[in-house]
C-alpha positions in Angstrom: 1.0 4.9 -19.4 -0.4 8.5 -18.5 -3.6 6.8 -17.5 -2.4 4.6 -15.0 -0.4 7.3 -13.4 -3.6 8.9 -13.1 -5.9 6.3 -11.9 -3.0 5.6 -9.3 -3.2 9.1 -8.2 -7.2 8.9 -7.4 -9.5 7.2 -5.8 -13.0 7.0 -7.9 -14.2 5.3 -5.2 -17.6 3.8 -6.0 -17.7 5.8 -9.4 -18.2 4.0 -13.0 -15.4 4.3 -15.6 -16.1 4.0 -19.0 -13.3 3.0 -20.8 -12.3 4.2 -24.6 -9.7 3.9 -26.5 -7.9 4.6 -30.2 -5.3 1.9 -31.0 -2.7 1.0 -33.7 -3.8 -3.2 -32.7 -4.0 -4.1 -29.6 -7.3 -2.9 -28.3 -7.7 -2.8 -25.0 -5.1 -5.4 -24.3 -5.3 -5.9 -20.8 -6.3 -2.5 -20.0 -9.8 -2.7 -18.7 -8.1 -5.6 -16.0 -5.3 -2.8 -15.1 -8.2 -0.4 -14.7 -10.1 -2.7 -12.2 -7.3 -3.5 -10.8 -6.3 0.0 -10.3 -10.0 1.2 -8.9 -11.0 -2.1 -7.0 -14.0 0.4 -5.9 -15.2 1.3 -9.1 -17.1 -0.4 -11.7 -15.4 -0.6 -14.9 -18.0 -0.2 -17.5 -18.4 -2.5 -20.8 -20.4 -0.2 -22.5 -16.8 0.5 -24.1 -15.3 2.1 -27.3 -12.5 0.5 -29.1 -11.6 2.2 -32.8 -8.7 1.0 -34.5 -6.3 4.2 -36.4 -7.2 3.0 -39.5 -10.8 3.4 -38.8 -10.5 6.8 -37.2 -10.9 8.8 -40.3 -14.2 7.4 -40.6 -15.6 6.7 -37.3 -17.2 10.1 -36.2 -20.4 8.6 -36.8 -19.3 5.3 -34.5 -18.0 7.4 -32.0 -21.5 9.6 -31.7 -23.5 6.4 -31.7 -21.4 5.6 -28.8 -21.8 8.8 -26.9 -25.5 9.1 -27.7 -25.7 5.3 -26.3 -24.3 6.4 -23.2 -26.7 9.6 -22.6 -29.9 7.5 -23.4 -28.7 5.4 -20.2 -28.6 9.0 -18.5 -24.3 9.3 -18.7 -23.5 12.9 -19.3 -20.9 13.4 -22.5 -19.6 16.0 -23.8 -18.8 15.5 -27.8 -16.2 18.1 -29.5 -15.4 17.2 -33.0 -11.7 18.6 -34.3 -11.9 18.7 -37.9 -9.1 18.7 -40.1 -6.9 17.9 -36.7 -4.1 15.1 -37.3 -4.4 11.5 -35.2 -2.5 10.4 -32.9 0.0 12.5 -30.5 1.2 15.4 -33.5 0.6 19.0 -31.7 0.2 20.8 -35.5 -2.7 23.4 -35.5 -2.6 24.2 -32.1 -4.9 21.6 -30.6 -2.5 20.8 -27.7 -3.0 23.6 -25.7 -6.5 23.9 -26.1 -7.1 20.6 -25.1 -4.8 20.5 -21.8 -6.8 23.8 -20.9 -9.8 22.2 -21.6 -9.1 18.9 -19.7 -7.1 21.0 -16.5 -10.7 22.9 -16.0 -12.4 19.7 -15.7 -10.4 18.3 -13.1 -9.8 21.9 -11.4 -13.4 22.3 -11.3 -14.7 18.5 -10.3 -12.2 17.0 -8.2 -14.1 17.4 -5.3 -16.7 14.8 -7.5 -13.9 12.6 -7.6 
């Protein structure tokens, strides 16, 4: 899983990871264990986000609740909507790229945060 790799890559330290997910099932499983197990530093959040792919189509509004819960406790978000983009892992319309430039400037820019 990608984001093992990754949280087996670095060390977040004393950091706090909030955890979200889209899922065809399963949830979290046993994810936010693997995640503390992974980052025995960190504190794994439960202020989570778990929304099942047959409630994606209509959980914008769940997923801003979410994101406006976590700024009121003063966690910055950042919230980009992609309309008409399809779920899951299909690359038609482009969104691909843009995102994997988006997410490589984050980590470029903060990994000294990390």
């Amino acid at each position: 899983m990608p984001v093992y790799s990754f949280l087996e890559e670095y060390d977040f330290g004393a950091k706090t990871i909030i955890p979200f997910v889209t899922h065809g099932g399963s949830g979290f499983s046993g994810t936010l264990d693997t995640i503390s197990e992974l980052q025995p530093g960190a504190h794994v959040s439960d202020n989570t986000l778990s929304l099942s792919r047959d409630d994606v189509a209509d959980g914008e509004e769940e997923v801003k609740e979410w994101a406006e819960g976590l700024q009121s406790v003063s966690v910055p978000v950042e919230v980009n909507v992609l309309q008409d983009m399809p779920h899951g892992y299909g690359s038609a319309g482009g969104w691909m790229e843009d995102y994997d430039r988006w997410l490589t400037d984050i980590f470029q820019n903060n990994m000294e945060r990390l």
